[in-house]
Backbone bond lengths (Angstrom), bond angles and torsions (degrees), N, CA, C in turn:
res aa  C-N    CA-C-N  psi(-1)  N-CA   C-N-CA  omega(-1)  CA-C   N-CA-C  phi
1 X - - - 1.449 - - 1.520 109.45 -
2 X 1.138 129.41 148.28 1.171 126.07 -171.00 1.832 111.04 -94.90
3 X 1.212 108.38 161.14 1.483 116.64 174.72 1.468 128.21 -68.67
4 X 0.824 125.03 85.02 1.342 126.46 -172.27 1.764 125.64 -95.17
5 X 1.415 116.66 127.86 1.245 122.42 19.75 2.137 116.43 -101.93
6 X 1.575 115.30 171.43 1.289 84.45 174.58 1.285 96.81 -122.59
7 X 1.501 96.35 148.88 1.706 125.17 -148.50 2.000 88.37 -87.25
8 X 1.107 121.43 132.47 1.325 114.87 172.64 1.525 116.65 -129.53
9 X 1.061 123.66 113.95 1.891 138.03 -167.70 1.661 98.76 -79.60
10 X 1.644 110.82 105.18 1.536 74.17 153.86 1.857 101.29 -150.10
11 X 1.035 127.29 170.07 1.492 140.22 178.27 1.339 95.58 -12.44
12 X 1.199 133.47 142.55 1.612 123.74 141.79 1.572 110.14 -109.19
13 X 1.195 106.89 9.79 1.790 100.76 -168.27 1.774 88.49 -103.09
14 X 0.773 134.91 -6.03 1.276 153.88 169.86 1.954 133.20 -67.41
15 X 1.122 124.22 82.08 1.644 129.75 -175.68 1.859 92.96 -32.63
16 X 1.493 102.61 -78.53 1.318 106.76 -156.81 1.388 119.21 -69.69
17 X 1.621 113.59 -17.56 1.770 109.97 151.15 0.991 120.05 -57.24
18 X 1.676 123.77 -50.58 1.637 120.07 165.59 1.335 118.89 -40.48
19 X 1.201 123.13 -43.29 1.480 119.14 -143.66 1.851 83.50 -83.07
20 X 1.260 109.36 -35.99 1.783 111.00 -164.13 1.425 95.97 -63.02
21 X 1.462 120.03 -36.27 1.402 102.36 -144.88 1.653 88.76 -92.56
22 X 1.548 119.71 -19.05 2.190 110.15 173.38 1.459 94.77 -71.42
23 X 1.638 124.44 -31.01 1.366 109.61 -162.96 1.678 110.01 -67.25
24 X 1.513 107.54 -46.10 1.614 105.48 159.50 1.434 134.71 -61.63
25 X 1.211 108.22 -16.48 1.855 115.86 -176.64 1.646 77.66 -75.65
26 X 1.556 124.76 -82.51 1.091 123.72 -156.86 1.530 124.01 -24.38
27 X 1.427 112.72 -49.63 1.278 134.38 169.27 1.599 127.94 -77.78
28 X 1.183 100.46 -7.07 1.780 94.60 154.56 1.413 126.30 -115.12
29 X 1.570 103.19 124.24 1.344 130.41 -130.24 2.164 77.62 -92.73
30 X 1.406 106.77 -47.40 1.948 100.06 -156.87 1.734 84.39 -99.91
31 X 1.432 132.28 22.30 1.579 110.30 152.85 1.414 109.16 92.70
32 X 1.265 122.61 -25.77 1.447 130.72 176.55 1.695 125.92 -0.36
33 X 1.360 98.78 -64.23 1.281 118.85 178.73 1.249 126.06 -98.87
34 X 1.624 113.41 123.94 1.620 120.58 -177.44 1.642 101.56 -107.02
35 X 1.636 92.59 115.60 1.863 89.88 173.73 1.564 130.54 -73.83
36 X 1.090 142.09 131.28 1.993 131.72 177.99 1.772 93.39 -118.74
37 X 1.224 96.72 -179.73 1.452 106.23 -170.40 2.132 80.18 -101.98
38 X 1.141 102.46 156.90 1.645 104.07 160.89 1.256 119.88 -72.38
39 X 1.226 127.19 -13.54 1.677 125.03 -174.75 1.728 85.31 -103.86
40 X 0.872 147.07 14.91 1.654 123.34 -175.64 1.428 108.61 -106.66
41 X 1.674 106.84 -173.15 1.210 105.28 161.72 1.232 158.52 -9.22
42 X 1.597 104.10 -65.33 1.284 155.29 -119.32 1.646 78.20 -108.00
43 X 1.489 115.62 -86.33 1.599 129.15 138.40 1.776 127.31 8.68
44 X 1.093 97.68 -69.61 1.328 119.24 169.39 1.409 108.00 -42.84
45 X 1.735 99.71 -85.15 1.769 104.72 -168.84 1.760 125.23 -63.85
46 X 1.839 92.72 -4.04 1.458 87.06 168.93 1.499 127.40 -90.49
47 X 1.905 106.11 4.08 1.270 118.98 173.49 1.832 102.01 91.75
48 X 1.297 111.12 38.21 1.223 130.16 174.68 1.935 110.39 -62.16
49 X 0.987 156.92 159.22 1.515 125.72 140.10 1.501 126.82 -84.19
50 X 0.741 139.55 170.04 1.413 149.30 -111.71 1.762 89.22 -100.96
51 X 1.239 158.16 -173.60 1.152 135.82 -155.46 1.561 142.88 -0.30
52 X 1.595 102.83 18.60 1.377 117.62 -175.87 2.098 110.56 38.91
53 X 1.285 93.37 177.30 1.411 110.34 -161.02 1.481 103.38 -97.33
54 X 1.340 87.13 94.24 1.803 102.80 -159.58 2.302 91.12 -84.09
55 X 1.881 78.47 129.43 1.640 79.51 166.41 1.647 99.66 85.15
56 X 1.629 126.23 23.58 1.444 111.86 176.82 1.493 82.65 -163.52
57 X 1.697 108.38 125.66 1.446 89.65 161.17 1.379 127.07 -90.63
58 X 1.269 138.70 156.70 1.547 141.16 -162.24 1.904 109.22 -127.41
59 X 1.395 107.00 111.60 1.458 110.21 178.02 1.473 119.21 -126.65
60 X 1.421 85.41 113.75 1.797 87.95 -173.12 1.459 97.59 -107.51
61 X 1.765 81.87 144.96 1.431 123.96 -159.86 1.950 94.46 -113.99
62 X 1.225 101.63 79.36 1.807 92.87 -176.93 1.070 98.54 85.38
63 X 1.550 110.73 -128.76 1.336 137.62 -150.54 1.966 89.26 -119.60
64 X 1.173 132.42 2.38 1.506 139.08 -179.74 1.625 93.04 -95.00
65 X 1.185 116.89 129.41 1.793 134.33 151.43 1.268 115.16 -91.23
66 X 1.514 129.11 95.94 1.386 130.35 173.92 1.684 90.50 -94.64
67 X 1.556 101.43 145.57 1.400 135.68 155.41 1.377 138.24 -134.64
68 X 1.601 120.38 156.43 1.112 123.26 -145.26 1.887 129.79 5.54
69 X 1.198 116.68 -96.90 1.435 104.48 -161.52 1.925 117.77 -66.73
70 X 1.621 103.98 -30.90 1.114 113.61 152.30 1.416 126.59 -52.53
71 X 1.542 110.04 -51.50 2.283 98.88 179.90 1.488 98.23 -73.15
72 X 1.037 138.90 -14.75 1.739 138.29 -161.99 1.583 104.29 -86.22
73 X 1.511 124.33 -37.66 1.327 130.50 158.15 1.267 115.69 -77.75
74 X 1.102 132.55 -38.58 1.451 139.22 179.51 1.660 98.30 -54.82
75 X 1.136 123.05 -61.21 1.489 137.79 167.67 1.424 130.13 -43.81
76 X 1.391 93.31 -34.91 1.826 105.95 168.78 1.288 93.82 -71.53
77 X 1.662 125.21 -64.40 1.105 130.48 -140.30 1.843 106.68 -55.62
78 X 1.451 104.62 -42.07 1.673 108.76 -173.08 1.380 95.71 -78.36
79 X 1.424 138.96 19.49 1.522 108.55 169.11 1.654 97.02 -117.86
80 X 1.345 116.50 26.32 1.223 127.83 164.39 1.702 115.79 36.59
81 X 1.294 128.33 -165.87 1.527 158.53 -156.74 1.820 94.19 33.44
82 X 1.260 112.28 -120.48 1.387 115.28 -171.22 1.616 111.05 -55.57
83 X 1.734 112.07 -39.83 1.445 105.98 -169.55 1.800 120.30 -68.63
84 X 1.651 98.21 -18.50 1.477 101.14 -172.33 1.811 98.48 -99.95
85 X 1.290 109.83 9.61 1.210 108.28 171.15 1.615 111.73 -95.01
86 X 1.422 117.18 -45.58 1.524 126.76 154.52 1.199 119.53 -32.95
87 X 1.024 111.80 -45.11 1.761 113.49 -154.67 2.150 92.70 -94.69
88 X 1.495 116.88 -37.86 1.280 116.20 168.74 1.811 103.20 -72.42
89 X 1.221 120.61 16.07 1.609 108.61 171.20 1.405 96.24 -128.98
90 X 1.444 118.98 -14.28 1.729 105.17 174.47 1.640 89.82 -60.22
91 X 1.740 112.12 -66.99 1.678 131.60 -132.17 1.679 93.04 -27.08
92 X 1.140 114.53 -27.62 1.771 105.65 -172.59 1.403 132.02 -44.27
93 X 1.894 100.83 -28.64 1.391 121.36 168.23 1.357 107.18 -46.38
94 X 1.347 128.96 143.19 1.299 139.64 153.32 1.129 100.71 -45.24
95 X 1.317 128.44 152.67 1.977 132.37 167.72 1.585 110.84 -66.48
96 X 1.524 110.97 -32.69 1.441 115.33 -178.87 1.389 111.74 -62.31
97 X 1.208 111.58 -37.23 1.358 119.29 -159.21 1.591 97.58 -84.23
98 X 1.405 125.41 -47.34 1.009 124.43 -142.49 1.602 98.10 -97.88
99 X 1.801 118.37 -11.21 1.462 130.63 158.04 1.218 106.66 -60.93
100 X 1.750 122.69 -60.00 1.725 111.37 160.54 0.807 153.24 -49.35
101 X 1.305 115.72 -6.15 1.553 133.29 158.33 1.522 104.64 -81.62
102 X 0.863 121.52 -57.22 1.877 123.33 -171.76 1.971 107.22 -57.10
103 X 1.507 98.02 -49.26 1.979 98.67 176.24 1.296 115.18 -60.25
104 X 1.904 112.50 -20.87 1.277 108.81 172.82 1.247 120.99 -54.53
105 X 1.405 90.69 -56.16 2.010 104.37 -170.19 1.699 109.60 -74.80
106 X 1.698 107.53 -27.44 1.481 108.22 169.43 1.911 108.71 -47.03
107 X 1.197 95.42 -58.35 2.011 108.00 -161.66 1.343 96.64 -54.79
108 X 1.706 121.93 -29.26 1.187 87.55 -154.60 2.240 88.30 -119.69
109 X 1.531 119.13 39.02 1.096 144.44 -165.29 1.977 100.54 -62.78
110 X 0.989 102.01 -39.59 1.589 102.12 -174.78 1.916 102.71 -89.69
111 X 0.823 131.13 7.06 1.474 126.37 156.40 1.407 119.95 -77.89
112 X 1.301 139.46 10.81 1.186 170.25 122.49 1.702 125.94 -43.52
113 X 1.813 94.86 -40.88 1.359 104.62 170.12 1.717 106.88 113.32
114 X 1.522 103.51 161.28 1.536 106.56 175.46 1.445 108.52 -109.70
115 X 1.439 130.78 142.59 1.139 125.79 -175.07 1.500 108.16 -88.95
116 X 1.373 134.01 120.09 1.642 122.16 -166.24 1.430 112.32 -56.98
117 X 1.483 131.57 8.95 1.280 139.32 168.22 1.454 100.26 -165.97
118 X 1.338 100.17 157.15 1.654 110.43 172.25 1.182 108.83 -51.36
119 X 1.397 140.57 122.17 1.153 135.36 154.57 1.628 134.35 -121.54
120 X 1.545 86.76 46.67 1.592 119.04 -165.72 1.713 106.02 -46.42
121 X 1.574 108.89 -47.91 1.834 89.18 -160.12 1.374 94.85 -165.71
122 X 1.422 134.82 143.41 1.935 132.20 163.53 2.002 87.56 -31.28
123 X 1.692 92.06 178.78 1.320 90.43 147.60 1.051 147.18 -67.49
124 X 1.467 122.21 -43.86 1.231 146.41 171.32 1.426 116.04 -28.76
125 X 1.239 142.97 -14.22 1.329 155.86 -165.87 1.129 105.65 -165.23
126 X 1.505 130.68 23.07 1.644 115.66 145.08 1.164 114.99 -140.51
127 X 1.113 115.17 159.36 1.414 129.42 -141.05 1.500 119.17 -98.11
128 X 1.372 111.44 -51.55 1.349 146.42 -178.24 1.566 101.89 -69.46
């Protein structure tokens, strides 16, 4: 059974971190996932460092820290039917490979745009 809930860190100064983290709220149906910004609180007390891990998102699972291409499947995987079927037909990627794909789109993350405030999530699913 999985750990619930899992806490997920990601950019808030960031368009296309926002948009990932409503596109996953939207799509989890039993609540699973609570979003924080990486620089917040939330961040903080999980022993984050001090400007959080800018440009990677981070999803802890318990007492487990998944990052980038690993929390991004891990994340598909709990919103189950087709998406946790995708993400169990990526895992085949090597991690190297499939980390170089994610730093790609990380580096180049602000061509997407800055949101003039965080506008990560309602309350209801964020944390921070």
């Amino acid at each position: 059974m999985e750990a619930l809930p899992i806490i997920v860190l990601v950019d808030g100064d960031c368009a296309l971190c926002n948009r990932a983290a409503q596109w996953f709220s939207a799509r989890d149906t039993c609540g699973a996932m609570v979003f924080a910004t990486n620089t917040g609180e939330t961040a903080r007390i999980l022993g984050e460092a001090p400007g959080g891990d800018q440009g990677t998102v981070v999803a802890w699972v318990g007492s487990q820290r998944l990052v980038r291409s690993t929390a991004a499947l891990y994340m598909l995987r709990c919103l189950g039917g087709g998406w946790g079927l995708l993400a169990w037909s990526l895992a085949w990627a090597p991690t190297f490979l499939a980390d170089a794909l994610y730093d790609f789109v990380a580096h180049r993350r602000y061509w997407f745009g800055r949101p003039p405030a965080c506008t990560l999530l309602s309350p209801t699913h964020l944390a921070d």
